[in-house]
N, C-alpha and C positions, 0 to 999 in steps of 0.2 A: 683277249682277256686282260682284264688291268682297271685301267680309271682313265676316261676321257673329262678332261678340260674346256672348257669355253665360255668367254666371259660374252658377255651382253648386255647391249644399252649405254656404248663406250666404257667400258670398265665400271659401267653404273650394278650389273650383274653377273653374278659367277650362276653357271651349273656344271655339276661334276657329276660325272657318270661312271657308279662301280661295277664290273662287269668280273663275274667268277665268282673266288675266294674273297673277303674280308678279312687281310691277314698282313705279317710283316712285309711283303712282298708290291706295299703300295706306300711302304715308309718314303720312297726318295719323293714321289710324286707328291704328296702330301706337307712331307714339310716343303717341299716348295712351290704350294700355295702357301702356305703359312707366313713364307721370306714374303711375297710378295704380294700381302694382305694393305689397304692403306685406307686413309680415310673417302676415298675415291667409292669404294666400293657399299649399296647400300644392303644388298641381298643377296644369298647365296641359297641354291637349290640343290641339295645331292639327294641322288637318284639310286636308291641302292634297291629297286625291285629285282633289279637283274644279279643281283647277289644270290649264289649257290648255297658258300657255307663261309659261317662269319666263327671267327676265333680270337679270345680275349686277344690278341696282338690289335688286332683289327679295331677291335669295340673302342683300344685304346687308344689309335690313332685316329678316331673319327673324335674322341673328346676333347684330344688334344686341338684338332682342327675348330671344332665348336668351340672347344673355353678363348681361341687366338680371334675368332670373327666373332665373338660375340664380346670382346677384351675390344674390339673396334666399335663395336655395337652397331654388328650387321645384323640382318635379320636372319638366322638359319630355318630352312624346311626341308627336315629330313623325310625322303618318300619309300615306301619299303617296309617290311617286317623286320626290322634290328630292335628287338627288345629295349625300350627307354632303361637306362641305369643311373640310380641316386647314387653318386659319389659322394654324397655329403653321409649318407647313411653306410655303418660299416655292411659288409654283410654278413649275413647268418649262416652262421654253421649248421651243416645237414646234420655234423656227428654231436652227437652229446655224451660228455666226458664226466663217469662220476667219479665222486670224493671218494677217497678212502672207507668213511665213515654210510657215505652209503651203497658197496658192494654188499654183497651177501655171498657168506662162503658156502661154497657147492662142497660138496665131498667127490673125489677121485671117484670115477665109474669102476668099476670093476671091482 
């Protein structure tokens, strides 16, 4: 379990392979692809079909990987079910929180 590495086409291609969890536990590995991102490189492929169970840790280290190769203006193809996320868009809250002004007072039961 983990994330296997290999680059292809003389450092012309990365694919990376995440195997389990998508979580903090793939941080070292990650950012060092990141260290060692260059203009060398034109395409990256991560392969996260084989992903179990993915956890906001996880979501955030694959963007952080994406925003660094595509900061090179690699090509990324992510393959797998990992939910697309708009970080530009905040996100919505499930709860809604009302005013003061519009509670309505119940009366004590009993």
């Amino acid at each position: 379990m983990g994330m296997d590495i290999s680059y292809i086409l003389h450092g012309e291609g990365l694919q990376i392979t995440v195997d389990g969890n998508l979580d903090l536990t793939l941080t070292r590995p990650m950012l060092g692809v990141c260290a060692q991102v260059d203009d060398r490189l034109l395409v990256c492929v991560i392969d996260c079909s084989r992903v179990i169970r993915v956890f906001d840790s996880g979501r955030a280290l694959l963007m952080l990987l994406t925003q660094k190769l595509q900061a090179f203006e690699v090509k990324v193809i992510v393959i797998g079910d990992i939910p697309a996320v708009d970080y530009h868009v905040p996100p919505e809250s499930t709860l809604r929180t009302q005013s003061v002004n519009e509670r309505q007072e119940r009366p004590f039961p009993g």
